[in-house]
C-alpha positions in Angstrom: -2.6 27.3 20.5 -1.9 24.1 18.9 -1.2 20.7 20.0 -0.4 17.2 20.2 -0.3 14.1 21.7 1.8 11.4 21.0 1.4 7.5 22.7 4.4 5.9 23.0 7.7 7.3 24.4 9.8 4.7 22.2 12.0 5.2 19.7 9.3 6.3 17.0 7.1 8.5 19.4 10.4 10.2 21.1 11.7 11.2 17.7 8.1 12.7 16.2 8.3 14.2 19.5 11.9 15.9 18.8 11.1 16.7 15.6 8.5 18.6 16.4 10.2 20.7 18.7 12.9 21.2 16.5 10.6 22.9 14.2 8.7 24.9 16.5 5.1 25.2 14.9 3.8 23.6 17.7 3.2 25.3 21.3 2.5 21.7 23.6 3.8 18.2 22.8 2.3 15.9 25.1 4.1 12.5 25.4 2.0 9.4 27.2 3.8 6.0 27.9 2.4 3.2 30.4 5.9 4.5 32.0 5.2 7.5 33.1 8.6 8.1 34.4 9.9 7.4 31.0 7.5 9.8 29.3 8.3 12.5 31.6 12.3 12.0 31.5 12.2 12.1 27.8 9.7 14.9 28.3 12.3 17.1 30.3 15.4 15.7 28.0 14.0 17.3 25.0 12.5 20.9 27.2 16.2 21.0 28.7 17.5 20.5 24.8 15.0 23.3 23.8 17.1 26.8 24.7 20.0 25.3 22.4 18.1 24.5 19.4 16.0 27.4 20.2 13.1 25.8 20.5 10.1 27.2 22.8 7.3 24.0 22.4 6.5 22.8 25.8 7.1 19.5 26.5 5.4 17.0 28.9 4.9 13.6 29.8 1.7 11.4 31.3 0.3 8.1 31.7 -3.3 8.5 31.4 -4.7 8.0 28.2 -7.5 10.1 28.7 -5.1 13.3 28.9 -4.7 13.4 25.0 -8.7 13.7 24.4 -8.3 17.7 24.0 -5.0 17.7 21.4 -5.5 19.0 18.0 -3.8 15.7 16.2 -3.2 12.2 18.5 -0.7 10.2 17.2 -0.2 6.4 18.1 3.7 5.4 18.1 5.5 2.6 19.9 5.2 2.3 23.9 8.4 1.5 25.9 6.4 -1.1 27.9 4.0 -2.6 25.2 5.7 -1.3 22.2 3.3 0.0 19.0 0.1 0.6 19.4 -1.4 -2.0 16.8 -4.1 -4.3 16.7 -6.3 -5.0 19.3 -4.4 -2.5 22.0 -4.8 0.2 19.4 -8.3 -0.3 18.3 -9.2 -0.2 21.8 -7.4 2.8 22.6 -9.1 4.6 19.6 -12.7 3.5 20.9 -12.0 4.8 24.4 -11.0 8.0 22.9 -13.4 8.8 20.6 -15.8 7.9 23.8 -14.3 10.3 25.8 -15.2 12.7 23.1 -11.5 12.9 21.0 -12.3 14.7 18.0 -9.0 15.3 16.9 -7.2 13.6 13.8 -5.6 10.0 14.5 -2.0 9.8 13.0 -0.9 6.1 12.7 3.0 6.3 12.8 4.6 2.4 13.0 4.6 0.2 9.9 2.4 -2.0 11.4 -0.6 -0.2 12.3 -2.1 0.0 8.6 -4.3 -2.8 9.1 -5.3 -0.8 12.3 -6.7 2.0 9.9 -8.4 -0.4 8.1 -10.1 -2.2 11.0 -11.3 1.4 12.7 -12.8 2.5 9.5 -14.7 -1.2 9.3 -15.4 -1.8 13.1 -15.5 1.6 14.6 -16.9 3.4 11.8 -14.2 6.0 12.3 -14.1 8.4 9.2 -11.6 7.8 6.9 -10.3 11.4 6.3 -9.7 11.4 10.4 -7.1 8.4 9.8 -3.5 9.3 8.3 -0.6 6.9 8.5 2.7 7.9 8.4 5.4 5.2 8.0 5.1 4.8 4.5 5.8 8.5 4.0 9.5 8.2 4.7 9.6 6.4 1.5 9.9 8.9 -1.2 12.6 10.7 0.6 14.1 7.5 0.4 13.7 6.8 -3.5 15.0 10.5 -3.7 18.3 10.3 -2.1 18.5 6.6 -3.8 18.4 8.5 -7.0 20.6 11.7 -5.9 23.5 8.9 -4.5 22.7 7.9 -8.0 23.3 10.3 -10.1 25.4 12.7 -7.9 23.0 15.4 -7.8 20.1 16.7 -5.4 16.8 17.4 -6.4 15.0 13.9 -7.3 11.1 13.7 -6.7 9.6 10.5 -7.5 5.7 9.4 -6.4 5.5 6.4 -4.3 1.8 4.5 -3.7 0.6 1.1 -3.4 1.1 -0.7 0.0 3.6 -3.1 1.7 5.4 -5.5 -0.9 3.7 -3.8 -3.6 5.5 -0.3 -3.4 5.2 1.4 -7.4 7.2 4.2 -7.7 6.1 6.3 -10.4 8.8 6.2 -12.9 7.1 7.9 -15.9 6.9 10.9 -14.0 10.1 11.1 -11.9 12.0 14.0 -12.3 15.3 15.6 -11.5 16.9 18.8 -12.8 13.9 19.6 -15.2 14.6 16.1 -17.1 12.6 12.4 -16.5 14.1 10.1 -14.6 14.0 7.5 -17.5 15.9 9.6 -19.8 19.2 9.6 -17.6 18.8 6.1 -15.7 19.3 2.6 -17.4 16.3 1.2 -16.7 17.7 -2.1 -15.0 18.8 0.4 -12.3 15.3 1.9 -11.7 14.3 -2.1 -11.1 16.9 -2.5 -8.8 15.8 1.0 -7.0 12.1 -0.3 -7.2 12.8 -3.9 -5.8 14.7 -2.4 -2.9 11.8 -0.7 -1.4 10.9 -4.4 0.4 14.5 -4.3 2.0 14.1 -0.9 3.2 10.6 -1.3 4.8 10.1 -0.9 7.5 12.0 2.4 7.7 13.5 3.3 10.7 12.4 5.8 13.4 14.3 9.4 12.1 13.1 8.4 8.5 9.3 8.2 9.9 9.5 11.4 12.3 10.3 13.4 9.5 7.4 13.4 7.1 5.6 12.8 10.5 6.5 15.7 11.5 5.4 18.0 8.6 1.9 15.9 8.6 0.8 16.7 12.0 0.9 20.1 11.1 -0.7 19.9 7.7 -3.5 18.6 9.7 -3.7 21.6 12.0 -2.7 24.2 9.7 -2.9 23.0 6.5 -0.6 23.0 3.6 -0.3 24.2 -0.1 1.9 20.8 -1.4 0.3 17.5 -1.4 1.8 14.7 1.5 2.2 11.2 0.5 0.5 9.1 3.4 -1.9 6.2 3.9 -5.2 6.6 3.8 -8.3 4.4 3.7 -9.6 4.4 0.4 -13.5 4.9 -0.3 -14.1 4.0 -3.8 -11.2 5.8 -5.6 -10.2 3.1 -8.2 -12.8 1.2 -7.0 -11.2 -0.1 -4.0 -13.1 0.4 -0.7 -12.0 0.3 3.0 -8.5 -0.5 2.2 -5.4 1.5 3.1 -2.9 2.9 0.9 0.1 5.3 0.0 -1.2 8.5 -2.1 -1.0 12.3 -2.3 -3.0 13.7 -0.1 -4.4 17.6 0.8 -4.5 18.0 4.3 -6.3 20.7 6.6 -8.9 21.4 9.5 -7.9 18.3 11.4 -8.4 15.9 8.1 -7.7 14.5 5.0 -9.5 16.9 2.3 -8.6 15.5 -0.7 -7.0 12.4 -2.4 -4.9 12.9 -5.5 -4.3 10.4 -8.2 -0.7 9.7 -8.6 1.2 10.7 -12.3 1.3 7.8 -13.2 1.3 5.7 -16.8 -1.5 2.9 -17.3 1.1 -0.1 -16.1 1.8 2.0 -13.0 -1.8 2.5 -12.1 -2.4 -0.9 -13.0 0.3 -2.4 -10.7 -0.9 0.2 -7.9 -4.4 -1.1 -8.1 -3.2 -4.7 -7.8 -1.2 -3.6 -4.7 -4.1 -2.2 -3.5 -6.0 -4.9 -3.5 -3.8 -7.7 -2.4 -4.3 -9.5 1.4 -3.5 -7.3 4.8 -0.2 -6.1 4.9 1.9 -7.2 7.8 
């Protein structure tokens, strides 16, 4: 049996929520608004939805907070009365779970909860491989279809790390069809590409369920590729308690490992900066 529970029945906890039961690796989905009636409806929206899509994860809807204490991942998205769980709200939501004895992976999904992760690490002493956030994975599927609309092909992977206004994609690594990404793009078009990441963030609901999605399950059942997704840093590139974007293997309810992105030395120098610029908003 796995399972998990998502606060916030808006539009970024409603579509981790579809996503999930769209793919089906999950058996319980538990979705808890201050609206319970809300929670429930879109509860029994998505379980009525299910036979057509073929989709057998039970769905449900609650109010009490305390009802996610036994899920195998608990994921903080955007209530329909308070909207995201950030700041104080959310650090105090995190305390009274881990007091009612939560021992489950916390999945931070809205753009503004990375100073959140940063705060729960410092003030709650939360361990940093427990805390995953998941809005800035949408963008390397972003960067990817920016470069497949680009070149009229499919395929692109390019690295993305850093942290809000100081997005570095790796271009010295970037790759599509066997070739670098440099070799078949001018380069003032992988500036523009680069300085578009600031419009684009934040990304929109669908673009966060997505690698959402796929991350709440790495954390249950593990995963052989590596997920791009915030994490709090403790001494890699000699940056402590601060959040940001890297590859990272994820299993038994936590973050395992954190990878060092391809990068060349101006990359990793302008990732390191980014790192260690003020608290992103």
């Amino acid at each position: 049996m796995s399972s998990a529970a998502i606060f916030g029945a808006g539009a970024i906890g409603s579509a981790i929520a579809q996503r999930l039961a769209e793919r089906q690796r999950l058996n319980d989905v538990l979705l808890i608004d201050d609206n319970a009636g809300v929670a429930a409806g879109k509860a029994l929206d998505l379980r009525q939805s299910g036979p057509i899509g073929g989709s057998d994860t039970r769905l449900s809807g609650a109010s009490d907070p305390l009802s996610a204490a036994g899920a195998d991942v608990i994921v903080l998205a955007d209530d329909t009365v308070n909207g995201a769980w950030d700041g104080d709200r959310g650090l105090r939501l995190i305390e009274r779970l881990i007091r009612a004895g939560a021992g489950a992976p916390f999945v931070l999904a809205t753009p503004s909860q990375i100073p959140l992760m940063e705060t729960a690490v410092r003030e709650l002493h939360v361990a940093a491989d427990r805390l995953v956030g998941t809005a800035a994975s949408a963008l390397e599927p972003i960067v990817a279809s920016l470069l497949n609309i680009e070149l009229g092909q499919t395929g692109a992977r390019a690295g993305v790390s850093g942290r809000p206004q100081g997005w570095v994609i790796g271009w010295s690594a970037a790759t599509i069809g066997g070739s670098l990404i440099s070799d078949v793009v001018a380069p003032h078009r992988l500036v523009a590409i680069s300085q578009s990441l600031s419009r684009i963030w934040p990304p929109g609901p669908q673009a966060i369920a997505a690698p959402t999605a796929l991350i709440i399950e790495a954390l249950i059942g593990g995963s052989r590729l590596p997920h791009s997704a915030m994490t709090v840093l403790d001494g890699e590139f000699d940056v402590r308690k601060r959040a940001g974007l890297l590859p990272l293997e994820l299993g038994r309810g936590r973050v395992l490992r954190r990878f060092t992105p391809s990068q060349s030395p101006q990359e990793r120098n302008e990732m390191v900066t980014s790192l260690m610029r003020g608290a992103a908003g």
